[in-house]
C-alpha positions in Angstrom: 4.6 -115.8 -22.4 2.9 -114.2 -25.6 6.6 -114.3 -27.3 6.4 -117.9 -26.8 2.6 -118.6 -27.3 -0.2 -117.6 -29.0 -2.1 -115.0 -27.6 -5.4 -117.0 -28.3 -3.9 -119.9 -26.7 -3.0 -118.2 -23.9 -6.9 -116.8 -23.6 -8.4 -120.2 -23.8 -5.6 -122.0 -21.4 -6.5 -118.8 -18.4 -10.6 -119.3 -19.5 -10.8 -115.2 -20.9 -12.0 -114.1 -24.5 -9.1 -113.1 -26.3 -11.3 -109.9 -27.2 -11.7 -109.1 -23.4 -7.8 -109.2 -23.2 -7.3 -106.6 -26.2 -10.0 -104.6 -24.8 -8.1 -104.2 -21.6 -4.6 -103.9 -22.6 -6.4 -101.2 -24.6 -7.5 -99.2 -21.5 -4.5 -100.0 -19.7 -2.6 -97.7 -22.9 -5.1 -95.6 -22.9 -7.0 -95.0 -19.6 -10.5 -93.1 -19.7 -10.9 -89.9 -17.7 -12.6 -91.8 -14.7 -8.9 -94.1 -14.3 -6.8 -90.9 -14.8 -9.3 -89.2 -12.1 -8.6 -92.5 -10.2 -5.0 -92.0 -10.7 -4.7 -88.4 -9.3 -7.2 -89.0 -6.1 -5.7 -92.6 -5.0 -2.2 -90.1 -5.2 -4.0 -87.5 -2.7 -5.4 -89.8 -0.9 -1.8 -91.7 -0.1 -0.4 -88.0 1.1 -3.0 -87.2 2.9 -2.6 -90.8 4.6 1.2 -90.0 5.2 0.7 -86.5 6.6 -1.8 -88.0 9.0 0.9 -90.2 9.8 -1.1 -93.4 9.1 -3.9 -92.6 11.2 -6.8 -91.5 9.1 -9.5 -93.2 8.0 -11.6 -92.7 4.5 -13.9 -90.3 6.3 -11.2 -87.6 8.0 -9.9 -88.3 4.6 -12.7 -87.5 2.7 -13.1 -84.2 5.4 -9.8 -83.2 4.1 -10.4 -83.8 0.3 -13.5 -81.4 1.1 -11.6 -78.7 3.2 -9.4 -78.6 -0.5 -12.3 -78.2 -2.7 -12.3 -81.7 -4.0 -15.7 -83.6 -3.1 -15.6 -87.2 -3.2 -18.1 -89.9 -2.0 -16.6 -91.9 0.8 -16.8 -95.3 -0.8 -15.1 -94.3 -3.5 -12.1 -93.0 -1.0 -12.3 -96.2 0.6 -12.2 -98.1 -2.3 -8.9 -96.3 -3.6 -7.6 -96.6 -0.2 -8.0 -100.7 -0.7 -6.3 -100.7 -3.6 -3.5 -98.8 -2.2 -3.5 -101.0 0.7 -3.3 -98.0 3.0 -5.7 -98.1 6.1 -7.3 -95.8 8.9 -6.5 -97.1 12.9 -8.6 -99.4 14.1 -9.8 -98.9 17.8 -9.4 -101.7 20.6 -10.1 -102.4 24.2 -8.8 -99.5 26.5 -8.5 -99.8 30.0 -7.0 -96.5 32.0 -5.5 -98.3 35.7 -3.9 -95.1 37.2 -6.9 -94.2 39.9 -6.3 -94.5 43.5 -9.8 -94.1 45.5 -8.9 -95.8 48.1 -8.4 -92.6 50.6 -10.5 -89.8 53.3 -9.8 -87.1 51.5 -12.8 -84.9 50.5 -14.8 -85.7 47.1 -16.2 -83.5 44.7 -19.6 -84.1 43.4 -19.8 -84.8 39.8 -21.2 -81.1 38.4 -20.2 -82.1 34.9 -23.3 -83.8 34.4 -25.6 -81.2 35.3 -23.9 -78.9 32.9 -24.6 -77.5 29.5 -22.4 -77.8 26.4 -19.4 -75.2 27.0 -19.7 -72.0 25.0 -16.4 -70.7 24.6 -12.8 -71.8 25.8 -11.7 -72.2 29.5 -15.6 -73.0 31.0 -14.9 -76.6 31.7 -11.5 -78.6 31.6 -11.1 -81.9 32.3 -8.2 -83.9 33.2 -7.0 -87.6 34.0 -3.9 -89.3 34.4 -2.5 -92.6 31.7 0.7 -94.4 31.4 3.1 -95.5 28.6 5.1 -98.6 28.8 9.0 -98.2 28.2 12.3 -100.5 28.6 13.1 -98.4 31.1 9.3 -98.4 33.2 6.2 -96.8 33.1 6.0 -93.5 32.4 2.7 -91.9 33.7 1.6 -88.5 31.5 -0.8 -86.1 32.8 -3.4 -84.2 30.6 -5.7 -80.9 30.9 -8.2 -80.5 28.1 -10.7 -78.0 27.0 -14.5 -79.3 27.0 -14.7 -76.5 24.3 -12.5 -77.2 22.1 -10.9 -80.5 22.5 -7.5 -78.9 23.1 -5.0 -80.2 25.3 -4.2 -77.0 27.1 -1.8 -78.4 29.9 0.3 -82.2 30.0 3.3 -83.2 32.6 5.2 -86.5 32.3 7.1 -88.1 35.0 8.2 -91.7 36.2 6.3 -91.0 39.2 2.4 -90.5 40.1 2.1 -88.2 42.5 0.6 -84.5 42.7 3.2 -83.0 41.4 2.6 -84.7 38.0 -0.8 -83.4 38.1 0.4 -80.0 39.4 2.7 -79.6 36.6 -0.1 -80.1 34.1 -2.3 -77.7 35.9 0.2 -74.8 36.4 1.2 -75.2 32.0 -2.9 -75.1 31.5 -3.2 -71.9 33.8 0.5 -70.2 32.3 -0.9 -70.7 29.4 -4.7 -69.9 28.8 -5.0 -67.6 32.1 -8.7 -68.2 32.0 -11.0 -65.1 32.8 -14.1 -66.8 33.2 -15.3 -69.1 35.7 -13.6 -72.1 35.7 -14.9 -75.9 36.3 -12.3 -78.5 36.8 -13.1 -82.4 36.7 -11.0 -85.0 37.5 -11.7 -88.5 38.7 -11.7 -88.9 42.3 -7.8 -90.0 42.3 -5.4 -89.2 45.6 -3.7 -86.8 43.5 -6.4 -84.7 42.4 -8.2 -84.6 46.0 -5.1 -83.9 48.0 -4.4 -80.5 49.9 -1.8 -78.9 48.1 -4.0 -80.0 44.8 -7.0 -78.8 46.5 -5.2 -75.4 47.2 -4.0 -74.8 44.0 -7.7 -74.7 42.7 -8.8 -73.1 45.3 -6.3 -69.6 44.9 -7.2 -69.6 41.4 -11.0 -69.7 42.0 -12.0 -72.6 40.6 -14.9 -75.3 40.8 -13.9 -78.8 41.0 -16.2 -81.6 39.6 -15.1 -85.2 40.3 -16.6 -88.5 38.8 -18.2 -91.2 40.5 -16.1 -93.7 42.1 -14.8 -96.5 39.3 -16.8 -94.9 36.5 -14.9 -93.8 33.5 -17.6 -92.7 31.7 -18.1 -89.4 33.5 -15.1 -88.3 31.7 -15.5 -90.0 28.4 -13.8 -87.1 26.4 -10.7 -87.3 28.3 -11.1 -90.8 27.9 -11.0 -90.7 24.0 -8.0 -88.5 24.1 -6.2 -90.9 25.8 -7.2 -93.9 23.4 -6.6 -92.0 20.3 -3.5 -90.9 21.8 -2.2 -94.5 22.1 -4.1 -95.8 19.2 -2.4 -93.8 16.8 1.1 -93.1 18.7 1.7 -95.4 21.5 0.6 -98.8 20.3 2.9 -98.3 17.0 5.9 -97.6 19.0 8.4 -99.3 21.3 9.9 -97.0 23.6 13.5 -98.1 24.7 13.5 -94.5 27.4 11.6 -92.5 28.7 13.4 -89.9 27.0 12.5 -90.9 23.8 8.9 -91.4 24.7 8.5 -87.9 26.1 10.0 -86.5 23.1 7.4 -88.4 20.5 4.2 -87.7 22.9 4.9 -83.8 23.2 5.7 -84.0 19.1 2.6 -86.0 18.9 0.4 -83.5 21.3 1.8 -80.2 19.8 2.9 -80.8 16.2 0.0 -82.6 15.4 -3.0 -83.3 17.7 -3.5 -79.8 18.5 -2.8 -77.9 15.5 -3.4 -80.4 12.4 -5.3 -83.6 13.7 -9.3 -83.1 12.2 -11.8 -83.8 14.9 -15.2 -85.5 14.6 -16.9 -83.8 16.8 -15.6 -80.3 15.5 -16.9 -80.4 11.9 -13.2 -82.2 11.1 -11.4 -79.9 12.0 -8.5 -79.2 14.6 -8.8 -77.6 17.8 -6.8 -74.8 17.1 -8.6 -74.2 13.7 -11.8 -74.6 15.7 -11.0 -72.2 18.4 -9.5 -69.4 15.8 -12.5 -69.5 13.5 -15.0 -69.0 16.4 -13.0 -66.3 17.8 -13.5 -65.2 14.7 -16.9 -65.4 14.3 -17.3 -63.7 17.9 -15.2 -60.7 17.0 -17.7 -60.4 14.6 -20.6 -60.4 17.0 -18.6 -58.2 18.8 -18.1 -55.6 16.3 -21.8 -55.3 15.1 -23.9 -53.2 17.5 -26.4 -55.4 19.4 -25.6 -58.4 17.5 -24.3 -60.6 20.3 -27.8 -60.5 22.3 -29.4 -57.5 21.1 -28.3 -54.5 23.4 -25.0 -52.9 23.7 -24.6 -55.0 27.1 -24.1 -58.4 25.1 -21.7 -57.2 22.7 -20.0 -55.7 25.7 -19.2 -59.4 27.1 -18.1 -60.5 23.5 -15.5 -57.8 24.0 -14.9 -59.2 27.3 -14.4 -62.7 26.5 -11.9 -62.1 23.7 -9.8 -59.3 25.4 -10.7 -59.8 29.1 -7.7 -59.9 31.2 -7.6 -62.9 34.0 -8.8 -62.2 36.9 -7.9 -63.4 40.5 -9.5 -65.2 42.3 -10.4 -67.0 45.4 -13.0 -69.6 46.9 -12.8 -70.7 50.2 -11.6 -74.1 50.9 -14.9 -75.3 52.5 -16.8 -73.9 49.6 -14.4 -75.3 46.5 -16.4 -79.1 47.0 -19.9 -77.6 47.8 -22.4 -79.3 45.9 -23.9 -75.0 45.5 -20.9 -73.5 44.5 -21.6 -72.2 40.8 -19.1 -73.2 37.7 -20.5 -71.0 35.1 -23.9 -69.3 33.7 -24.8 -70.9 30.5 
C-alpha cells in the first residue's frame, strides 16, 4: 500500500506516528542483540519441542536449555514458545477401570506406606494394569516400575486381562534387573495380582507383596502418573486402527523415549536411565574410597555388593509372602 499511498497517510489512516513506523522497520533491518538472542533461543526451543515429541512444557524445556549450558528464565521460554505457538501437554481427568476386587483370594496389606523413600534400584516396584482403545478393541498393557528410579523395568500387552498379562510383565522385570536385594512388590488388590500362580511366582523369587486398599488409587499414585503421562503424551494424540500398531508405538514410546530421554520432575529433570547411571556412579565412588560409604570397611563392602552383587535365590513360604511381619527391606 505505500507504492500507492503516502506513508504518512497510511500512519494517520491506522492511528501510529509515522516516526514509530520508521523506528520499527528500522529494527526489523537491523535487529538488536536481544532479537537476534530471541531469534537463536525461540530456534532451540522449537527442537527441543520436536525431539520431545510435542510433549514438553517451558519448564522440562528450560531443564534442557540448562543441561546444555544455556540458562534462561522460564517466562522468557514461555514467552518464545507463545510466539511460536508451540505448547507443553496439558493434563486431564484420568480414570484407570481395569481392577477386579470383587474375589476370596488372600490380600496383602499395604506395606508401601509404612516405607521409607527407596535407596537404590530393585527395593520397591510397583505395578498396575491400563488399557488403550483400538478399532480393533481394547488392548490392556501391563507395567512394572522402579520406586527408585521411575523406570519401567517390565510391560506385557495383550487383548486379554488375565494373569498371564501380568506374569509376562513380571518375568521381563525379573529377566531383566535380577534384583539382589530384597524385593517389595505392590499391586492393587486386582484378581490377577492375588491369584495362586501370581502368588507363586513371587513367592519362589522371595519377594514381599504390598497391595493397596480396596478402590483407592492413591496408594499407587506413581504408577498412576506413569499411566497418565503415558496416554497424555502418546495415547490421546493417536487413533489406533490395530492392536498391532498400538503395540508397536507404546514399546517405541516406553523404550526409545520414556526410559532413556524423557526428563523427569521428580529426578532433577532428568531420565531414569541418566538417573540410575549417574548414581551408580556416584556409589562406585563411595565404593572405591575406604570407609566412605558409612565409615568402616563393612559399608563400603555393601556398595561393592549392590553394584556387583549377583541375584540370589530365594524363597518365602506361601503363608508368610502376605504376613503383615514379613520384612521388605532395611532402610
Amino acid at each position: 500500500m505505500k507504492t500507492e499511498h503516502p506513508i504518512r497517510f497510511l500512519c494517520q489512516c491506522l492511528d501510529v506516528s509515522s516516526s514509530g513506523y520508521y523506528d520499527w522497520k528500522r529494527r526489523q533491518e537491523n535487529p538488536c542483540q536481544r532479537a537476534k538472542t530471541n531469534q537463536g533461543l525461540k530456534a532451540d526451543i522449537v527442537r527441543i519441542h520436536q525431539e520431545s515429541r510435542q510433549t514438553y512444557g517451558s519448564p522440562r524445556i528450560q531443564a534442557n536449555l540448562t543441561q546444555q549450558g544455556k540458562r534462561h528464565g522460564r517466562n522468557r521460554i514461555a514467552r518464545l514458545m507463545r510466539e511460536a505457538k508451540i505448547c507443553g501437554r496439558q493434563r486431564r481427568r484420568y480414570r484407570v477401570r481395569t481392577t477386579d476386587s470383587n474375589h476370596d483370594n488372600p490380600v496383602a496389606p499395604n506395606r508401601l506406606a509404612d516405607m521409607p523413600e527407596p535407596s537404590r534400584p530393585n527395593q520397591v516396584w510397583v505395578a498396575d494394569i491400563t488399557y488403550i482403545e483400538t478399532s480393533e478393541g481394547w488392548l490392556y498393557l501391563a507395567g512394572v516400575l522402579d520406586l527408585y528410579s521411575r523406570r519401567i523395568v517390565g510391560w506385557s500387552m495383550s487383548p486379554r486381562i488375565d494373569t498371564e498379562l501380568v506374569l509376562d510383565a513380571w518375568n521381563m522385570a525379573l529377566l531383566h534387573r535380577q534384583p539382589a536385594q530384597e524385593l517389595m512388590f505392590h499391586s492393587d488388590q486386582g484378581v490377577q495380582y492375588t491369584s495362586g500362580e501370581f502368588r507363586q511366582n513371587l513367592a519362589k523369587a522371595g519377594v514381599s507383596a504390598s497391595m493397596s486398599r480396596r478402590a483407592n488409587c492413591y496408594d499407587n499414585a506413581t504408577m498412576e502418573s506413569f499411566w497418565s503421562t503415558l496416554k497424555l503424551e502418546m495415547v490421546y494424540r493417536r487413533k489406533f486402527l490395530t492392536r498391532r500398531q498400538a503395540e508397536r508405538e507404546i514399546f517405541d514410546y516406553i523404550e526409545t523415549f520414556y526410559n532413556h530421554r524423557r526428563l523427569h520432575s521428580s529426578l532433577g529433570y532428568q531420565s531414569p536411565e541418566q538417573y540410575e547411571r549417574e548414581q551408580n556412579l556416584k556409589n562406585k565412588f563411595l565404593a572405591e574410597q575406604p570407609g566412605a560409604a558409612s565409615g568402616s570397611q563393612g559399608g563400603a563392602q555393601r556398595s561393592e555388593q549392590y553394584l556387583d552383587g549377583p541375584a540370589r535365590s530365594r524363597t518365602i513360604p506361601a503363608q508368610d509372602l502376605f504376613s503383615p511381619n514379613q520384612i521388605c527391606f532395611q532402610s
